[in-house]
Every structure is written in structure tokens, then in C-alpha cells.
Rosetta silent file (secondary structure, phi, psi, omega in degrees, C-alpha in Angstrom):
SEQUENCE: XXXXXXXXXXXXXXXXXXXXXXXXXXXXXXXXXXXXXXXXXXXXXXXXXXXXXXXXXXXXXXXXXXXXXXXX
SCORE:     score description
SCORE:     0.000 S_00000001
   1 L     0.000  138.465 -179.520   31.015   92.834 -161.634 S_00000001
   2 L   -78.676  127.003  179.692   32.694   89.494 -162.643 S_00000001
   3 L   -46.711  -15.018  163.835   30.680   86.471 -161.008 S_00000001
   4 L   -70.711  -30.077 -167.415   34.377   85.383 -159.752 S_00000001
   5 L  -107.651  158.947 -167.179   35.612   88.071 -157.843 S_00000001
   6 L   -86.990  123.554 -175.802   34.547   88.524 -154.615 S_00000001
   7 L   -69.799  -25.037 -178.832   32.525   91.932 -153.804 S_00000001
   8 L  -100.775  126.495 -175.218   34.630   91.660 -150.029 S_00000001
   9 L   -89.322  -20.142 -146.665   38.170   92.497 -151.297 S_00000001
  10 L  -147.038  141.590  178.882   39.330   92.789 -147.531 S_00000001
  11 L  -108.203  155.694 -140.526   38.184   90.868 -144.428 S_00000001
  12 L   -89.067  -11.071 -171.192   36.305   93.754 -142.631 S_00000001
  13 L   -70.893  -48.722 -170.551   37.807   91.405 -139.045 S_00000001
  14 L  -131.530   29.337  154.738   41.922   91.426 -139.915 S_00000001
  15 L    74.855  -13.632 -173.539   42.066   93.143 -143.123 S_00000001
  16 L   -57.304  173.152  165.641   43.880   89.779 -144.945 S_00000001
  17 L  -147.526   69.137  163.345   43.106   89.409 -148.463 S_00000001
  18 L  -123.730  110.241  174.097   42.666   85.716 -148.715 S_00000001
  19 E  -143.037  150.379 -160.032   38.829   85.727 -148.957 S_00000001
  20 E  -147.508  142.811  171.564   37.026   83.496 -150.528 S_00000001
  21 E   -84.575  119.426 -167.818   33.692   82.521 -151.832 S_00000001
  22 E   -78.051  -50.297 -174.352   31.769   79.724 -150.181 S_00000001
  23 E   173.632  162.580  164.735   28.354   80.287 -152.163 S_00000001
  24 L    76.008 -117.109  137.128   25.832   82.679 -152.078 S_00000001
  25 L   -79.534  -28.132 -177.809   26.556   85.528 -149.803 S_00000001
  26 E   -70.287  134.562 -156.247   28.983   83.221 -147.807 S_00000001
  27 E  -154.281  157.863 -179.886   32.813   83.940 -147.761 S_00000001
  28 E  -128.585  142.323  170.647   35.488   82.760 -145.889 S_00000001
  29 E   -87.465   92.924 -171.883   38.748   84.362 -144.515 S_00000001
  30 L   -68.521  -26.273  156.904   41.739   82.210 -144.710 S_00000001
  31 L   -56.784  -31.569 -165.726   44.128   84.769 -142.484 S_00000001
  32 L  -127.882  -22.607  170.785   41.481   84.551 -139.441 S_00000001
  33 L    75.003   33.729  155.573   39.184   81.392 -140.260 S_00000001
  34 L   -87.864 -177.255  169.586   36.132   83.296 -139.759 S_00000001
  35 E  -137.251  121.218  151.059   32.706   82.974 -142.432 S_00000001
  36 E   -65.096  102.223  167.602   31.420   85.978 -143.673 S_00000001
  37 E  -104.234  146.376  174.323   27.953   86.691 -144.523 S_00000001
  38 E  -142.564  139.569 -156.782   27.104   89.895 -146.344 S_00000001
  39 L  -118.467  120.700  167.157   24.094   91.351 -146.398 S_00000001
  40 L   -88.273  -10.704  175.565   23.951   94.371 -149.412 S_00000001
  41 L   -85.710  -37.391  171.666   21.112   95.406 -148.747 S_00000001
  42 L   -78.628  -24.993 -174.466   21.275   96.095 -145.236 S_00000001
  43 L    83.248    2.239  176.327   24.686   97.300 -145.631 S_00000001
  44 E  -121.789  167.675  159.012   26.382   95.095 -143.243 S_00000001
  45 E  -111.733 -178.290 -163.656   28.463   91.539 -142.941 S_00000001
  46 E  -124.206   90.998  159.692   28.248   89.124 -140.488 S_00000001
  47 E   -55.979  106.959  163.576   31.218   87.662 -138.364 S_00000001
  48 E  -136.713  160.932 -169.451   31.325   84.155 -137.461 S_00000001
  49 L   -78.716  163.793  163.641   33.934   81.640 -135.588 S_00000001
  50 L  -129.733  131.198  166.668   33.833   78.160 -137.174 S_00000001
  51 L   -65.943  175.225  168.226   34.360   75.546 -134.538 S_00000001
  52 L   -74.112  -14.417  179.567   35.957   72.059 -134.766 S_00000001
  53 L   -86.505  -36.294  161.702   32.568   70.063 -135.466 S_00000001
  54 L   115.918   51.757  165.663   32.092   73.354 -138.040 S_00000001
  55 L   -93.965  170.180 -171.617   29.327   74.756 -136.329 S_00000001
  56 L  -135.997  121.288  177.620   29.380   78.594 -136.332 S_00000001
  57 L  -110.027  146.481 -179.942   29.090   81.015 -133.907 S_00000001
  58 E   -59.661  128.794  154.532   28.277   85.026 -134.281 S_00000001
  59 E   -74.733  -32.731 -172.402   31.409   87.353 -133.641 S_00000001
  60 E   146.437 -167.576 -173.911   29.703   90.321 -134.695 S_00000001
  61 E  -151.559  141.984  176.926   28.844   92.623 -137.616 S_00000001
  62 E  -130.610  178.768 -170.690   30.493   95.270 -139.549 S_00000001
  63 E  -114.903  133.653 -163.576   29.246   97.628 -142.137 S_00000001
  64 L   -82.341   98.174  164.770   29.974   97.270 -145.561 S_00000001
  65 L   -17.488  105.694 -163.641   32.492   99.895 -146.605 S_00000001
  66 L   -85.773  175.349  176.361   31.157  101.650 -149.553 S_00000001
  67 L  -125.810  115.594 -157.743   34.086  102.436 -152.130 S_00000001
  68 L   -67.380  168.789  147.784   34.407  106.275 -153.529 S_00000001
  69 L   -71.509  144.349  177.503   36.315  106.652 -157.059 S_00000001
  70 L   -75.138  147.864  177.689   39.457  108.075 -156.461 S_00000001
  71 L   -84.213  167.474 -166.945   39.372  112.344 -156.852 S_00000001
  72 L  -134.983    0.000    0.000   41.308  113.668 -159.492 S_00000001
């Protein structure tokens, strides 16, 4: 996988596809203004709000969508 593109293609809250990488694991959603964390190992991400001081609070967690090959 190219170190550019972002393994979340989708944001797992509203589905936009302005996601972005902050660093790390850390991603951002530019349709909903949440931060992403994604944990691959565990299989899930991590919703959070960002506030106006940019503190962050948990929203929740989804499960990271694995992605099949299409069947022929």
C-alpha cells in the first residue's frame, strides 16, 4: 500500500470521502469534523468529536470493514 493513501477510504461515521491523515493511525474527516483512530489489529476505529479548545471526546467505535475482491 502507498504510504500516501489512506487505508480509511470512507468515514465509517457519514460515509464522506474527505479523510485525511493526521499521523500515525490518526485521520480526520472533513464532511463531519470527527478524528479517527484505527486500530488494525483489533479491527476497529475510534470516533472522536474535536471541541473548540481541540480537546477530543469519544463518540464511539466501529469495526473496520474488511474489503473482498470483487467475484467474477
Amino acid at each position: 500500500m502507498d504510504r500516501d493513501q489512506a487505508p480509511i477510504l470512507a468515514c465509517p461515521a457519514c460515509g464522506g470521502h474527505r479523510v485525511g491523515r493526521l499521523g500515525g493511525n490518526n485521520y480526520y474527516c472533513g464532511d463531519c469534523c470527527l478524528e479517527l483512530l484505527l486500530h488494525p489489529s483489533r479491527g476497529r476505529i475510534e470516533l472522536f468529536d474535536i471541541d473548540e479548545e481541540g480537546n477530543l471526546t469519544a463518540v464511539g467505535t466501529r469495526r473496520v470493514q474488511e474489503r473482498h475482491p470483487p467475484v467474477h
